[in-house]
C-alpha positions in Angstrom: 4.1 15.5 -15.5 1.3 16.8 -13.3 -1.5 14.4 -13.9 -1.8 10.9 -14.3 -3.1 11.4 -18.4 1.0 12.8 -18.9 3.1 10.8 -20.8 5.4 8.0 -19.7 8.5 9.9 -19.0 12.0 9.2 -20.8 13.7 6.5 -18.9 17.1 6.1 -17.7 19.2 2.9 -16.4 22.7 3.7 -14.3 23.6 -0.4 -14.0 22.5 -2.7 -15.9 23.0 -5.7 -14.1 20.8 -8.3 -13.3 18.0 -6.3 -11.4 18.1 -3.3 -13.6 18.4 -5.9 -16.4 14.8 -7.9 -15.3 13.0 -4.3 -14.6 13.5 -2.7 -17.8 13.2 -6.3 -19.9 10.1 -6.7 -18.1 8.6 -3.3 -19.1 9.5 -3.6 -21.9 8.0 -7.0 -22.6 4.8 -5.9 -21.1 4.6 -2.8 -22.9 5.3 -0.1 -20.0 8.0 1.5 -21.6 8.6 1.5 -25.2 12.5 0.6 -25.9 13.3 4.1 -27.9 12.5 5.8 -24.7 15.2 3.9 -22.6 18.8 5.0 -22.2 21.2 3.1 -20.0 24.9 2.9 -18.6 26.9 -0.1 -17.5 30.4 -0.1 -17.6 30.4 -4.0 -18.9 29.8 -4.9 -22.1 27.8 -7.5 -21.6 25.6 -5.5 -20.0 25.4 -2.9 -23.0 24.7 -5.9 -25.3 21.9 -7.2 -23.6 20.3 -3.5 -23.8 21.1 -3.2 -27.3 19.2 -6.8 -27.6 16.2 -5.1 -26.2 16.2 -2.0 -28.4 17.7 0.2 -25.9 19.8 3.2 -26.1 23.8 2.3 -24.4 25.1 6.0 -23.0 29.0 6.5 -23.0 28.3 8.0 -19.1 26.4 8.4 -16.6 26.1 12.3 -17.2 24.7 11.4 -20.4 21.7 8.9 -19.1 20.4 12.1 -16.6 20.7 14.6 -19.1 18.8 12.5 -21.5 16.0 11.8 -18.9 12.6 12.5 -17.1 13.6 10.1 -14.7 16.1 7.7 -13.5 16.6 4.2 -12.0 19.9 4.1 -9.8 20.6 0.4 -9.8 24.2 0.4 -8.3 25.4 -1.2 -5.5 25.3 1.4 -2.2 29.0 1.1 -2.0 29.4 2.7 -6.0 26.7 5.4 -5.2 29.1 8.5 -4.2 31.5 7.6 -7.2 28.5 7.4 -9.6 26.5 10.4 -8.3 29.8 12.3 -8.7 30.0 11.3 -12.5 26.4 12.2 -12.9 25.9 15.5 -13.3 23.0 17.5 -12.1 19.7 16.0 -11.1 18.0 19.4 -10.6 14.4 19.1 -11.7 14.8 14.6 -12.0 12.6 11.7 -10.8 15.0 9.1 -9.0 14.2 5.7 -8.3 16.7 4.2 -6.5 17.0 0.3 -5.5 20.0 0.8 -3.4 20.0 -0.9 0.1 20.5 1.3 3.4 20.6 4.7 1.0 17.8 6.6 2.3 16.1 9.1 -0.1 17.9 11.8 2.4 21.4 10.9 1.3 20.9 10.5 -2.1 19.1 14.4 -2.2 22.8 15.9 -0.6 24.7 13.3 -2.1 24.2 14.4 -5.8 23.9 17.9 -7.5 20.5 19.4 -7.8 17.3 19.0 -6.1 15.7 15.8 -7.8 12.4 13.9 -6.3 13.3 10.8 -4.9 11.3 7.1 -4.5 13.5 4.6 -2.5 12.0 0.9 -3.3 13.3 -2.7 -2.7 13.2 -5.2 -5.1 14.1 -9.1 -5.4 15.9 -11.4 -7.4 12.4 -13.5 -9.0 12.0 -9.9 -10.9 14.1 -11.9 -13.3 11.7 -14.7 -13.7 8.8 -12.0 -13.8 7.9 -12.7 -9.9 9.4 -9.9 -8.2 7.8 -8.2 -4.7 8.6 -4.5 -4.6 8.2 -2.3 -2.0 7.9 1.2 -3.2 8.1 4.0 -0.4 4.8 6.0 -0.1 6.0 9.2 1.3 8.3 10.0 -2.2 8.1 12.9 -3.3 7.4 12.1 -6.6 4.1 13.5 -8.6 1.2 11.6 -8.6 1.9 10.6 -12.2 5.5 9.3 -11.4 4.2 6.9 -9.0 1.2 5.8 -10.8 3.9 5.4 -13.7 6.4 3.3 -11.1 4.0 1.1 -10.1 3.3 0.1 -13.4 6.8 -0.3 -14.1 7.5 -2.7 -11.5 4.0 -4.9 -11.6 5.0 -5.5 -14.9 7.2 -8.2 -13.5 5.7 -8.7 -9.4 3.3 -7.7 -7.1 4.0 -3.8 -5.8 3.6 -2.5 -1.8 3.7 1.1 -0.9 5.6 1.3 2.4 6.5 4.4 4.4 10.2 4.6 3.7 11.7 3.8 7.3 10.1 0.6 6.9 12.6 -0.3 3.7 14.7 -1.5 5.7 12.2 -4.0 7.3 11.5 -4.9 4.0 15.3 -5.5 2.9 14.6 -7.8 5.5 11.9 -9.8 4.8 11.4 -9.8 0.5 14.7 -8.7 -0.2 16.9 -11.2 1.5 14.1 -14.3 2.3 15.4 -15.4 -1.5 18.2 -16.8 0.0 16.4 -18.1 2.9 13.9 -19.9 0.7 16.6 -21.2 -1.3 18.7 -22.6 1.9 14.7 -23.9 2.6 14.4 -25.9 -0.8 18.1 -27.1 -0.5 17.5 -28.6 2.7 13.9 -30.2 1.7 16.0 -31.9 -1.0 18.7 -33.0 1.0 15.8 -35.1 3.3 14.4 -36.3 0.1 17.8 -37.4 -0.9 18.1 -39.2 2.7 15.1 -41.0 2.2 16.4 -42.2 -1.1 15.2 -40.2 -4.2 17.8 -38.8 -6.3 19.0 -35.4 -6.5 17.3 -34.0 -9.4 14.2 -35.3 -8.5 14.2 -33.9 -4.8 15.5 -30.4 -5.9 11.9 -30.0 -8.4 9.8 -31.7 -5.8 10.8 -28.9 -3.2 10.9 -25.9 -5.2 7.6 -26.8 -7.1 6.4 -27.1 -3.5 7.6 -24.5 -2.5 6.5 -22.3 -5.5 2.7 -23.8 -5.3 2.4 -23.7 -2.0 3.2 -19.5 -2.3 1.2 -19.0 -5.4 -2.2 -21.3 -3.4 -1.9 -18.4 -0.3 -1.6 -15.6 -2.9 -4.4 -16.8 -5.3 -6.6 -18.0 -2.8 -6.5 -15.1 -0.3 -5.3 -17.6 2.3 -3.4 -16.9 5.1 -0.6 -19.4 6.1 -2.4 -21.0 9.0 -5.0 -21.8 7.0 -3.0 -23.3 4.1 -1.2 -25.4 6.5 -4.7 -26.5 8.4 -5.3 -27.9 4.6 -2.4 -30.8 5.0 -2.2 -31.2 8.5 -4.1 -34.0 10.0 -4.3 -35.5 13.5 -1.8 -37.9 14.0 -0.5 -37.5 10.2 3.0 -37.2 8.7 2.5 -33.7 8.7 2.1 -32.9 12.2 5.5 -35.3 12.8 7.5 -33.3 10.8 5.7 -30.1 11.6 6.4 -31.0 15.8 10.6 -31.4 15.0 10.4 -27.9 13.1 8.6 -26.6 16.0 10.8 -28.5 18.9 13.6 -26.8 16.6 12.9 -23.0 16.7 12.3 -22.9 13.2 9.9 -19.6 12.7 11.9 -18.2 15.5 15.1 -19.0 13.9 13.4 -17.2 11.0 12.6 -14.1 12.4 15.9 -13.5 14.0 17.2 -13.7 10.3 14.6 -11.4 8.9 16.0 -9.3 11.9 19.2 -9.6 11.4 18.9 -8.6 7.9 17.1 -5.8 8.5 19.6 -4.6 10.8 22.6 -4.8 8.4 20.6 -2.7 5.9 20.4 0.2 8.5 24.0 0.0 9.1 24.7 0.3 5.5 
């Protein structure tokens, strides 16, 4: 591949969970890959179903999905990557794109056999509902052509950022963990709608709608934060009130210590 007219290279998938699941489903929905070009491995069988439901290729191993392609998405959790590389084969000559937390590209070059070009990225779990933010790390060594070809692959299903690859961790931080932190957000927006009387149900879609809208209005709009939160706060509102308690609280420093924090534990992975 050395220009950006090549072809889109054969793909392969090592685990085909639910991440590796959304970002080849998602290509392939949107027409980024075509499903004869994709061969994956996952030791579950539900796994290899849901490929086969897409049109996929299933591989008996591991060795078989890098000798069968251009290049390859290593979606395994860190703590499987030494056992897997080992069952891989040689990656002499192979594009790697590797969604691993706290492996840096370094590792994964004298961890497996052969010399292979390597682009470290984070993604997140709304890649399965086709909103995914991925950081991809813009000092790969991949050709121009693989990274104009990764980027399409993953804004098929999210917005892509190219971040130097020492800030992955900050980013495992921040897009890669806040889904739980959101979540936690929403739950406990529901549980003050629930003390103030609405029912559960209700409360839950109130606050993730919110929450959802009030993330698509900055991102649409070109807003930034403060200014969408000028837009409802009013002197002396009900706003304000409840904006003063988060304040009084620690809330967005609470929040940056956890973006911290999560950061932190990527590094030491």
């Amino acid at each position: 591949m050395a220009d950006n007219t090549a072809a889109a290279p054969r793909l392969g998938v090592i685990g085909f969970g639910n991440m590796g699941g959304a970002i080849i489903g998602g290509a392939v929905a949107h027409h980024v890959v075509e499903p004869a070009s994709v061969t994956i491995y996952d030791p579950n069988a539900s796994a290899i179903a849901r490929a086969k439901d897409l049109g996929l290729t299933a591989a008996s191993s591991e060795r078989e999905v890098v000798e069968s392609s251009d290049m390859i998405l290593l979606a395994v959790k860190p703590q499987s990557f030494v056992d897997t590389a080992a069952n891989c084969g040689s990656f002499d000559g192979k594009a790697v794109l590797s969604i691993m937390a706290g492996v840096t590209a370094e590792r994964i070059r004298t961890t497996v056999d052969g010399t292979p070009r390597v682009l470290r990225l984070m993604p997140n779990t709304p890649a399965l509902v086709g909103a995914g933010a991925f950081a991809l790390s813009s000092d790969s060594d991949f050709t121009d052509a693989e990274k104009t070809f990764a980027k399409e692959l993953f804004e098929s299903i999210g917005i892509v950022e190219f971040v130097p690859e020492h800030l992955i961790d900050a980013v495992t931080g921040l897009s890669g963990s806040a889904p739980a932190f959101v979540a936690m957000f929403i739950e406990a927006l529901a549980d003050g709608g629930l003390k103030e009387g609405l029912t559960r149900e209700t409360a839950y879609r109130l606050a993730a709608q919110t929450c959802l809208g009030e993330a698509k209005l900055i991102l649409d709009k070109n807003m930034t934060p403060a200014q969408a939160k000028d837009m409802v706060t009013s002197p002396a509102g009900t706003t304000i009130a409840g904006y003063a308690v988060l304040e009084e609280a620690g809330f967005r420093g609470t929040v940056m210590k956890a973006v911290s924090a999560a950061a932190q534990r990527s590094r030491e992975l």
